[in-house]
PDB file of N, CA, C and O in Angstrom, chain B, residues numbered from 101:
ATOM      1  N   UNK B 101     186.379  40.292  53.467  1.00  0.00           N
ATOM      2  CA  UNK B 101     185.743  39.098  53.958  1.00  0.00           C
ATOM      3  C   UNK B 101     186.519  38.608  55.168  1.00  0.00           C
ATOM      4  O   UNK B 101     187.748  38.543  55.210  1.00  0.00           O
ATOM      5  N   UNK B 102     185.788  38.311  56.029  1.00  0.00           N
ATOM      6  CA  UNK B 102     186.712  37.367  57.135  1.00  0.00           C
ATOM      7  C   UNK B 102     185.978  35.757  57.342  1.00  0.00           C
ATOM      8  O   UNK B 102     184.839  35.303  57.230  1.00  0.00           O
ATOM      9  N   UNK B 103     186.714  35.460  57.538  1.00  0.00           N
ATOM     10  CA  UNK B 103     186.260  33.951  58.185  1.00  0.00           C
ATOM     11  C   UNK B 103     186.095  33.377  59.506  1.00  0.00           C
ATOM     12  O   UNK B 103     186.951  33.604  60.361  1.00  0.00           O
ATOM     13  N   UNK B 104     185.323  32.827  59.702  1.00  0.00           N
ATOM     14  CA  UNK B 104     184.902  32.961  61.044  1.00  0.00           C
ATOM     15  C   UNK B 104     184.593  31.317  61.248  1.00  0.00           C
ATOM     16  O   UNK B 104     184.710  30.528  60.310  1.00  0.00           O
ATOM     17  N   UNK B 105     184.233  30.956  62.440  1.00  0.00           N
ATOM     18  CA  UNK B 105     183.902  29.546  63.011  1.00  0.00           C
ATOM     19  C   UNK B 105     182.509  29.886  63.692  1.00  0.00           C
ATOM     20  O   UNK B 105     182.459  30.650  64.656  1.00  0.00           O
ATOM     21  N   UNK B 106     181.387  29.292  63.156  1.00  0.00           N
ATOM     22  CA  UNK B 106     180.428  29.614  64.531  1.00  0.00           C
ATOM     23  C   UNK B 106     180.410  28.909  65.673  1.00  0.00           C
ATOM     24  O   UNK B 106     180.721  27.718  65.682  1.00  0.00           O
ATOM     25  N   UNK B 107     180.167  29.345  66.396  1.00  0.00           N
ATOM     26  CA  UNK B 107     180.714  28.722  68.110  1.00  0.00           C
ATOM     27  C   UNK B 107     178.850  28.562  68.745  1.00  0.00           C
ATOM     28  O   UNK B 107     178.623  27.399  69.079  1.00  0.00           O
ATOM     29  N   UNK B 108     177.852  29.333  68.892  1.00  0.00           N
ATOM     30  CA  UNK B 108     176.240  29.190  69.259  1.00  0.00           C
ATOM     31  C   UNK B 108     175.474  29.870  68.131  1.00  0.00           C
ATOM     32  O   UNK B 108     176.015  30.687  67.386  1.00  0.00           O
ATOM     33  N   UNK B 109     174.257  29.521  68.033  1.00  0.00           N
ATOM     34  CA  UNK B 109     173.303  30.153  67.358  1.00  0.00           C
ATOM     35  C   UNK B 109     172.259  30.181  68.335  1.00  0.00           C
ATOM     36  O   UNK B 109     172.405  29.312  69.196  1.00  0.00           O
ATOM     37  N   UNK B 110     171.362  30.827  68.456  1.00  0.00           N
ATOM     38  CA  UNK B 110     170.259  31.490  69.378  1.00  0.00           C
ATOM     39  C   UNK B 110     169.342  30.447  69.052  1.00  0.00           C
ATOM     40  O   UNK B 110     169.565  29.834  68.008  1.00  0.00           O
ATOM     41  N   UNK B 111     168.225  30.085  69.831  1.00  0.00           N
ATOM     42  CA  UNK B 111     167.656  29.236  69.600  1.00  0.00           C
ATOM     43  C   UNK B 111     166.029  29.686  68.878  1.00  0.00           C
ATOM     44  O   UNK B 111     165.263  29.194  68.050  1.00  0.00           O
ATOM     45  N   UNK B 112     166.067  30.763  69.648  1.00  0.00           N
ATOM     46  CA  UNK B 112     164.618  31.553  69.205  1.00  0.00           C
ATOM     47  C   UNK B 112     165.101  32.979  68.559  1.00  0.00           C
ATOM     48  O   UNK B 112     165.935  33.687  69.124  1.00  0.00           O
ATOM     49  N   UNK B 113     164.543  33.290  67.428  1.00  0.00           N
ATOM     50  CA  UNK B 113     164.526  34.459  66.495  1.00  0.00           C
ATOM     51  C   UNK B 113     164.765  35.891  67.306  1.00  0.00           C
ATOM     52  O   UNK B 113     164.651  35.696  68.516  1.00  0.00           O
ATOM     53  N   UNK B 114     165.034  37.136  67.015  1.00  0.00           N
ATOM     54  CA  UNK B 114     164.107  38.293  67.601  1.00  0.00           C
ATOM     55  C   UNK B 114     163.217  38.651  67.206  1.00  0.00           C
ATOM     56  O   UNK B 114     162.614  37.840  66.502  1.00  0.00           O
ATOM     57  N   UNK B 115     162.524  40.152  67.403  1.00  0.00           N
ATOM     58  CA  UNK B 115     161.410  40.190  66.836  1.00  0.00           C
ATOM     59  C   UNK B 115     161.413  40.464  65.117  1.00  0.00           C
ATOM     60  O   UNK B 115     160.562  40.479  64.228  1.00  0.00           O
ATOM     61  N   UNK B 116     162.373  40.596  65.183  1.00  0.00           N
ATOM     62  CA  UNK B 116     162.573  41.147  63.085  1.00  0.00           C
ATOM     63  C   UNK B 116     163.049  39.653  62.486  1.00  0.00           C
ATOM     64  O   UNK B 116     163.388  39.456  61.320  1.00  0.00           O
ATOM     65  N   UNK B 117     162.994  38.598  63.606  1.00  0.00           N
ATOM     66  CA  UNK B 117     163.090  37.575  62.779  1.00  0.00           C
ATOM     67  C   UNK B 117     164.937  36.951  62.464  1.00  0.00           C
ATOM     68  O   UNK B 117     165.369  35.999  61.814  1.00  0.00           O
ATOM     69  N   UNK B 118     165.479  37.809  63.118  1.00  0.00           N
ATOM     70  CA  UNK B 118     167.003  37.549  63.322  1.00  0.00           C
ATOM     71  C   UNK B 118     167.364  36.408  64.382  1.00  0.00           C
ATOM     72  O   UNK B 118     166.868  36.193  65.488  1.00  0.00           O
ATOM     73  N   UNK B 119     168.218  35.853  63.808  1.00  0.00           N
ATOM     74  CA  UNK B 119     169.131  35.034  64.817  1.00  0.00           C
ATOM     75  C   UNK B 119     170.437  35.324  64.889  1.00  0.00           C
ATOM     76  O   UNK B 119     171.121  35.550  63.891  1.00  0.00           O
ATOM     77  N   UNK B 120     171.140  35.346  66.822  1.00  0.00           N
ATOM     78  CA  UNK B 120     171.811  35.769  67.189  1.00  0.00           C
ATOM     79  C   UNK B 120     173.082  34.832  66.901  1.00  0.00           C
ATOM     80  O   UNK B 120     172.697  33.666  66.809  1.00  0.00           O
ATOM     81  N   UNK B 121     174.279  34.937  66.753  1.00  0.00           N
ATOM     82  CA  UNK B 121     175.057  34.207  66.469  1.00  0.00           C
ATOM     83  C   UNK B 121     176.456  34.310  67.110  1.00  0.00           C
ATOM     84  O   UNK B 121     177.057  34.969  66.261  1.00  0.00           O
ATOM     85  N   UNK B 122     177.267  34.073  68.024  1.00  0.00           N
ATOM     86  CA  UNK B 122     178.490  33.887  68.487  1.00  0.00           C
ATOM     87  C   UNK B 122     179.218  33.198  66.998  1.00  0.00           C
ATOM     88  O   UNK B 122     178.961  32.060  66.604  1.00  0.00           O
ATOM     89  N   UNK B 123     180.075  34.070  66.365  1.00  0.00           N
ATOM     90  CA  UNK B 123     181.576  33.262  65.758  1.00  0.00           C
ATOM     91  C   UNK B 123     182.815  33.639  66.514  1.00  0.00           C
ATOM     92  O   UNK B 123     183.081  34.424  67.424  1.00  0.00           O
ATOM     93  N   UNK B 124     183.259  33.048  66.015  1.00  0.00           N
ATOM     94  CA  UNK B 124     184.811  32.931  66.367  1.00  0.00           C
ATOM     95  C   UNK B 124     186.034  33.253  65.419  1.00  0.00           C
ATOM     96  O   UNK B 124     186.124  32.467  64.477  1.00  0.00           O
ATOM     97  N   UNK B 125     187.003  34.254  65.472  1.00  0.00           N
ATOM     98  CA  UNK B 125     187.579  34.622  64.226  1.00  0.00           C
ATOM     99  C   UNK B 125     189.030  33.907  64.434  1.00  0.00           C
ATOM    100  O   UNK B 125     189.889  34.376  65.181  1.00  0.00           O
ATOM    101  N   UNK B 126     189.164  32.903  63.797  1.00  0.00           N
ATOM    102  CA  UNK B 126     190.505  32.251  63.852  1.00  0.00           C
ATOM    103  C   UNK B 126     191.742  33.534  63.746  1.00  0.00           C
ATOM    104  O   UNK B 126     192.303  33.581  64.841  1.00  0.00           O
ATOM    105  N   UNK B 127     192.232  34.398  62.941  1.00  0.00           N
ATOM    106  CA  UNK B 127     192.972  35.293  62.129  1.00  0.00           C
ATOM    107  C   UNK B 127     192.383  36.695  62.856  1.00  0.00           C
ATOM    108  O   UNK B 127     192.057  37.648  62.148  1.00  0.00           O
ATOM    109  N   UNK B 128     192.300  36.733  63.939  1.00  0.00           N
ATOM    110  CA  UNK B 128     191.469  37.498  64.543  1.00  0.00           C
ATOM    111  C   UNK B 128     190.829  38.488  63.888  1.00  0.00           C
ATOM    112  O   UNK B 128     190.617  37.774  62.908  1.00  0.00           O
ATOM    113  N   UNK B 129     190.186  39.834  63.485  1.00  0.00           N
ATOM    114  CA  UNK B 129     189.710  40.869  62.775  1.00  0.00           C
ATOM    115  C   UNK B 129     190.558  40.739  61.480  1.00  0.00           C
ATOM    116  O   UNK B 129     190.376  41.826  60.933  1.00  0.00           O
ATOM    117  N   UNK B 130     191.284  40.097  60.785  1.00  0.00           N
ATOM    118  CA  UNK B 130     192.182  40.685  59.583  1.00  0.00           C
ATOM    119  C   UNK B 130     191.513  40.553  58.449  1.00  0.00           C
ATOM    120  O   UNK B 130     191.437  39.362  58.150  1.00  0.00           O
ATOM    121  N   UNK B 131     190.991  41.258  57.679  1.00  0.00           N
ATOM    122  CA  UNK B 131     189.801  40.852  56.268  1.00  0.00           C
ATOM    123  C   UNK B 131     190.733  40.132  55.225  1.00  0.00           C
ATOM    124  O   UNK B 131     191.955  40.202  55.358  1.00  0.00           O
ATOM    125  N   UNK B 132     190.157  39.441  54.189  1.00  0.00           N
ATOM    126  CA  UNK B 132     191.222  38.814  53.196  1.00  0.00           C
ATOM    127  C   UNK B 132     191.954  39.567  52.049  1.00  0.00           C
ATOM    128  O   UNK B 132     192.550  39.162  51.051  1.00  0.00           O
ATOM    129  N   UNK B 133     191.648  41.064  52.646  1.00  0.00           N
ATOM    130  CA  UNK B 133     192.500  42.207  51.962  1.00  0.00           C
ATOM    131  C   UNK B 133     194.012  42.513  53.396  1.00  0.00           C
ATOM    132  O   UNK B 133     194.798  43.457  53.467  1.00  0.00           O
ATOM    133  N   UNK B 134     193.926  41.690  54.004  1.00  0.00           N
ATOM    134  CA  UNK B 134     194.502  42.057  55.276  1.00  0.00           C
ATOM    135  C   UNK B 134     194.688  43.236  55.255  1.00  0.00           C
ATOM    136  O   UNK B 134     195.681  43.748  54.738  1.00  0.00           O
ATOM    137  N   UNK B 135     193.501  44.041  55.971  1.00  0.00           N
ATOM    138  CA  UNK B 135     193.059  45.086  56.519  1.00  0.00           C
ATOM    139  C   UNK B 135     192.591  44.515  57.956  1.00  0.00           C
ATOM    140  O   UNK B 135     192.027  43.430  57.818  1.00  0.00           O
ATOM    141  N   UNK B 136     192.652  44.853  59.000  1.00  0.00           N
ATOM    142  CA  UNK B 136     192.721  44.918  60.365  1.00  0.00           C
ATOM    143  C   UNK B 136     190.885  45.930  60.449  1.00  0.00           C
ATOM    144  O   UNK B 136     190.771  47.097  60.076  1.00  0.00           O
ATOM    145  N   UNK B 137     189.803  45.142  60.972  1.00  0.00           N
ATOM    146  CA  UNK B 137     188.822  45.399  61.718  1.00  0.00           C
ATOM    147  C   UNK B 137     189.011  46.111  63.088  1.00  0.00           C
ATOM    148  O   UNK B 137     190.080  45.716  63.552  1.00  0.00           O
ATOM    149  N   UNK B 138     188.475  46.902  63.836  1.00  0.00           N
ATOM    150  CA  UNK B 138     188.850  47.404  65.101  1.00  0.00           C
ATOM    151  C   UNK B 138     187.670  46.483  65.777  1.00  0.00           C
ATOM    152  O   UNK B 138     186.623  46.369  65.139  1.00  0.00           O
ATOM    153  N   UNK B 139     187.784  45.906  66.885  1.00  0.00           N
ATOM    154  CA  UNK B 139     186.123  45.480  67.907  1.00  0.00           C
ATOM    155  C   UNK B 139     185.804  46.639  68.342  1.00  0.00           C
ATOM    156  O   UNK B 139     186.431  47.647  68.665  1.00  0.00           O
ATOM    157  N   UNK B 140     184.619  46.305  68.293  1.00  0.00           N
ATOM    158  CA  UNK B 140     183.474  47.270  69.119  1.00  0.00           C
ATOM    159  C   UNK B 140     182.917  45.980  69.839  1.00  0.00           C
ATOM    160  O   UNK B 140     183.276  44.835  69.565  1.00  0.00           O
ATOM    161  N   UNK B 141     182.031  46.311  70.756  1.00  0.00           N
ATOM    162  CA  UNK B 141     181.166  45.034  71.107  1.00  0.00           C
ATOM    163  C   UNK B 141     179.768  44.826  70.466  1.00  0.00           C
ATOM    164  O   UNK B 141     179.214  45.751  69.873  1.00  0.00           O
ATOM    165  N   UNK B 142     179.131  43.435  70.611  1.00  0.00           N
ATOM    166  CA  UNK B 142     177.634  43.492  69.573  1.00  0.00           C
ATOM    167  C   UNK B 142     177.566  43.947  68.092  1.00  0.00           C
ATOM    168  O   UNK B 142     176.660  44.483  67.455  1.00  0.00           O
ATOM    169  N   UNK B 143     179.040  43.491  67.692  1.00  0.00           N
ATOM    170  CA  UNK B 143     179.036  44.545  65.934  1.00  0.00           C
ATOM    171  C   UNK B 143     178.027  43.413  65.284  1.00  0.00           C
ATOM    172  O   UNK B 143     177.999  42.191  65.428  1.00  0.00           O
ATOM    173  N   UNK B 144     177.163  44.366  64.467  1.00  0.00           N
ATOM    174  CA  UNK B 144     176.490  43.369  63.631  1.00  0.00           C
ATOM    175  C   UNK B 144     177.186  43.264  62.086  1.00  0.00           C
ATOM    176  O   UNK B 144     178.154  43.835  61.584  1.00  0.00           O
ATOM    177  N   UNK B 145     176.409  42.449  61.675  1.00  0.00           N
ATOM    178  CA  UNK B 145     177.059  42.415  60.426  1.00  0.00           C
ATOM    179  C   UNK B 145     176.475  41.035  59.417  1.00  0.00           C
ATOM    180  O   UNK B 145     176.062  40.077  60.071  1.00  0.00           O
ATOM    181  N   UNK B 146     176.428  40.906  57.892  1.00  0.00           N
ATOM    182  CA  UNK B 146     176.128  39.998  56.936  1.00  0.00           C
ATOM    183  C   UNK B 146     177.159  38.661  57.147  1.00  0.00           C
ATOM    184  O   UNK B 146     178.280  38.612  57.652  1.00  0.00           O
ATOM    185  N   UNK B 147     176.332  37.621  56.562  1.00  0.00           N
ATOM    186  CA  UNK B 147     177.169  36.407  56.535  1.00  0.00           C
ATOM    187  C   UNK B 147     176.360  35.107  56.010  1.00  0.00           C
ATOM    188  O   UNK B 147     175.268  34.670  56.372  1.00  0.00           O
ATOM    189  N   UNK B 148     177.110  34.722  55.203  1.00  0.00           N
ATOM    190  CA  UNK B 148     177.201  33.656  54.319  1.00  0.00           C
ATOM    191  C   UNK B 148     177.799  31.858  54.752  1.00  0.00           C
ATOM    192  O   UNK B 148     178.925  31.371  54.658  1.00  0.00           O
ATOM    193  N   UNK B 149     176.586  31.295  55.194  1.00  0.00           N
ATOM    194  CA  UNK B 149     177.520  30.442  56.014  1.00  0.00           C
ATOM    195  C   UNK B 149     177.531  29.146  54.786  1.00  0.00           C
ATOM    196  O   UNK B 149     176.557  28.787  54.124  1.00  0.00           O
ATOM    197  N   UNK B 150     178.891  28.606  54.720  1.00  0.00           N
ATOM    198  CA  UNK B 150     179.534  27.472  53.926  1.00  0.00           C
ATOM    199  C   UNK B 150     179.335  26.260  54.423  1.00  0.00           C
ATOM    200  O   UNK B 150     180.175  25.830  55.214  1.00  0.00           O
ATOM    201  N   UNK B 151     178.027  25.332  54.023  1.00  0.00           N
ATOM    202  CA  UNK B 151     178.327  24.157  54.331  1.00  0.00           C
ATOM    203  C   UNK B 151     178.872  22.851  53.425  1.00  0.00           C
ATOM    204  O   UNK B 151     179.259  21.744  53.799  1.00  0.00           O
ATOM    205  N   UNK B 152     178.738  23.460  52.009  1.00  0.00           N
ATOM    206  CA  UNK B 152     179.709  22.545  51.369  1.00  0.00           C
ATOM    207  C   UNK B 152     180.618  22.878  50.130  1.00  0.00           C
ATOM    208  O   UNK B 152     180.178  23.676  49.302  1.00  0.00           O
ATOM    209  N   UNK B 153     181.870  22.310  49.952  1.00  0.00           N
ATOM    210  CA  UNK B 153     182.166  22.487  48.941  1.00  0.00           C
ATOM    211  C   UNK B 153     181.623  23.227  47.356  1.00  0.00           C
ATOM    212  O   UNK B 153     180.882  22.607  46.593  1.00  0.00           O
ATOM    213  N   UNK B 154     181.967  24.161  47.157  1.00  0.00           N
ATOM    214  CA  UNK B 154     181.782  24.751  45.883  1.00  0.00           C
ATOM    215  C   UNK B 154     182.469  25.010  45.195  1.00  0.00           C
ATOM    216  O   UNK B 154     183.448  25.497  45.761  1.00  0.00           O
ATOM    217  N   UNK B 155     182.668  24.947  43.186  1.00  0.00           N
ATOM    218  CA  UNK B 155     183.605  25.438  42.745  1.00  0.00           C
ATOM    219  C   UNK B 155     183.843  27.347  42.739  1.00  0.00           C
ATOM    220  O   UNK B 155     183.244  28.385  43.020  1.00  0.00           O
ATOM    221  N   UNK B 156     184.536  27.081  42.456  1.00  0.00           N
ATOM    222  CA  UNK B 156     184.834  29.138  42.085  1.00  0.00           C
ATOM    223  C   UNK B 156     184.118  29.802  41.479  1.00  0.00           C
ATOM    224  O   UNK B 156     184.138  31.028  41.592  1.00  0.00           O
ATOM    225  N   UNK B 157     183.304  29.167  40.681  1.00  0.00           N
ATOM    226  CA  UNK B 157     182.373  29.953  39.607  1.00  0.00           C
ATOM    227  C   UNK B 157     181.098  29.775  40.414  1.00  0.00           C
ATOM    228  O   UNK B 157     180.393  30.784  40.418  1.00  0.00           O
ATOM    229  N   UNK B 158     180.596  28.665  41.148  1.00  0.00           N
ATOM    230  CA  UNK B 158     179.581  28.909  42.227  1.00  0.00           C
ATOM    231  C   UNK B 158     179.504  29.552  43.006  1.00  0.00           C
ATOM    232  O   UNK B 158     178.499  30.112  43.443  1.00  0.00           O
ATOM    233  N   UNK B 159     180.782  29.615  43.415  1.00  0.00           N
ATOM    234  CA  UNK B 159     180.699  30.597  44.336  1.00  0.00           C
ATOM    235  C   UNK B 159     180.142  32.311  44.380  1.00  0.00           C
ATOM    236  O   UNK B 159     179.221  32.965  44.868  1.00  0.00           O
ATOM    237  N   UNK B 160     181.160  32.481  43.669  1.00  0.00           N
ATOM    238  CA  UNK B 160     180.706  34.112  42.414  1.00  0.00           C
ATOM    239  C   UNK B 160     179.319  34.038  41.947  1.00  0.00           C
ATOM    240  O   UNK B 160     178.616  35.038  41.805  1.00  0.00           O
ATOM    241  N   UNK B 161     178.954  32.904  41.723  1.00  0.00           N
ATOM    242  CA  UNK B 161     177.728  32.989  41.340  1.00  0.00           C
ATOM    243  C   UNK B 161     176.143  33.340  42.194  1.00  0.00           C
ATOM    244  O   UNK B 161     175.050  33.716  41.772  1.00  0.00           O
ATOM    245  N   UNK B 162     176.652  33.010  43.546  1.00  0.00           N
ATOM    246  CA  UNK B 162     175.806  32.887  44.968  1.00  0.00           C
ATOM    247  C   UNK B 162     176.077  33.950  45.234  1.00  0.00           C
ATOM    248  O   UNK B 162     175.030  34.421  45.677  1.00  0.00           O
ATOM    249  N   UNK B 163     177.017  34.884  45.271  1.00  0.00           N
ATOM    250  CA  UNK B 163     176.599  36.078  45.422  1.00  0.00           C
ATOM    251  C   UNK B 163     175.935  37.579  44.303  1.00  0.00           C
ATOM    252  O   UNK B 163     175.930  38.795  44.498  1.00  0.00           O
ATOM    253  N   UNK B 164     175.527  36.856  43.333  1.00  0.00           N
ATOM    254  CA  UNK B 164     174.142  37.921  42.867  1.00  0.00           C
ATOM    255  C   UNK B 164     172.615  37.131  43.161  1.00  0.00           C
ATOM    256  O   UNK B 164     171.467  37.566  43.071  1.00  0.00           O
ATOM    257  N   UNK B 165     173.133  35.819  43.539  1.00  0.00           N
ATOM    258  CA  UNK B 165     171.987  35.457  43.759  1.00  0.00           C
ATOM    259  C   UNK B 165     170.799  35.946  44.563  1.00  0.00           C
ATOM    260  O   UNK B 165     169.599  35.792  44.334  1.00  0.00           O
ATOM    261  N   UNK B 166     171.453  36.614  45.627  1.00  0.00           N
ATOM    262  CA  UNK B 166     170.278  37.528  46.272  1.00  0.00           C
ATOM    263  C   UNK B 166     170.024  38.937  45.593  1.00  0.00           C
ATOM    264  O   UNK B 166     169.113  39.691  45.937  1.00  0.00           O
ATOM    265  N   UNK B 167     170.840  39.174  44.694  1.00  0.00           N
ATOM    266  CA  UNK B 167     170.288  40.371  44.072  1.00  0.00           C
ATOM    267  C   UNK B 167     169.381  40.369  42.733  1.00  0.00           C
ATOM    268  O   UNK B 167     168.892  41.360  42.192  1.00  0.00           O
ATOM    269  N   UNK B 168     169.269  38.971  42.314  1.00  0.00           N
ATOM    270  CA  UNK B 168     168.365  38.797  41.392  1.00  0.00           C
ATOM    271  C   UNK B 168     167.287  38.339  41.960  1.00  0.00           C
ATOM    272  O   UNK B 168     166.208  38.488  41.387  1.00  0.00           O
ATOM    273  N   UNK B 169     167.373  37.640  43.299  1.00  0.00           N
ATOM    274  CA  UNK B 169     165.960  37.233  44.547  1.00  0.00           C
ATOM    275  C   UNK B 169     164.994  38.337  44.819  1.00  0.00           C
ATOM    276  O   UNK B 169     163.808  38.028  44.704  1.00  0.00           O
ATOM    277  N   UNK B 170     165.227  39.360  45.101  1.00  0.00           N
ATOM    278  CA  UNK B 170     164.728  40.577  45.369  1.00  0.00           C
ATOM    279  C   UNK B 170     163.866  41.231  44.851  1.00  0.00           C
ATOM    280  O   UNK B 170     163.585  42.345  45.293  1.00  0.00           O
TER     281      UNK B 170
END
């Protein structure tokens, strides 16, 4: 996992319905296994954005949530 800051979001979708997103990696590439990411440019990638407080067990819990959505 890394953590990131978002810095813009796109204002209009693409055509698959994506929005483009500028973050910002405080800890630059280091995952919370501190493992070191290499850049490429335009990397895409999943993300989960946090807008409020959750306990620990919510948390864990939000992520099967899209696998029982499906």
């Amino acid at each position: 996992m890394l953590k990131g800051i978002v810095k813009t979001i796109s204002l209009i979708p693409d055509k698959e319905g994506n929005l483009f997103i500028d973050v910002s990696f405080p800890n630059a590439l280091e995952t919370s296994y501190n493992k070191q990411i290499i850049f490429q440019q335009e990397m895409s990638g999943t993300a989960e954005i946090v807008t409020e407080d959750l306990r620990l067990i919510e948390r864990l819990l939000y992520q099967f949530r899209d696998i029982f959505n499906r």
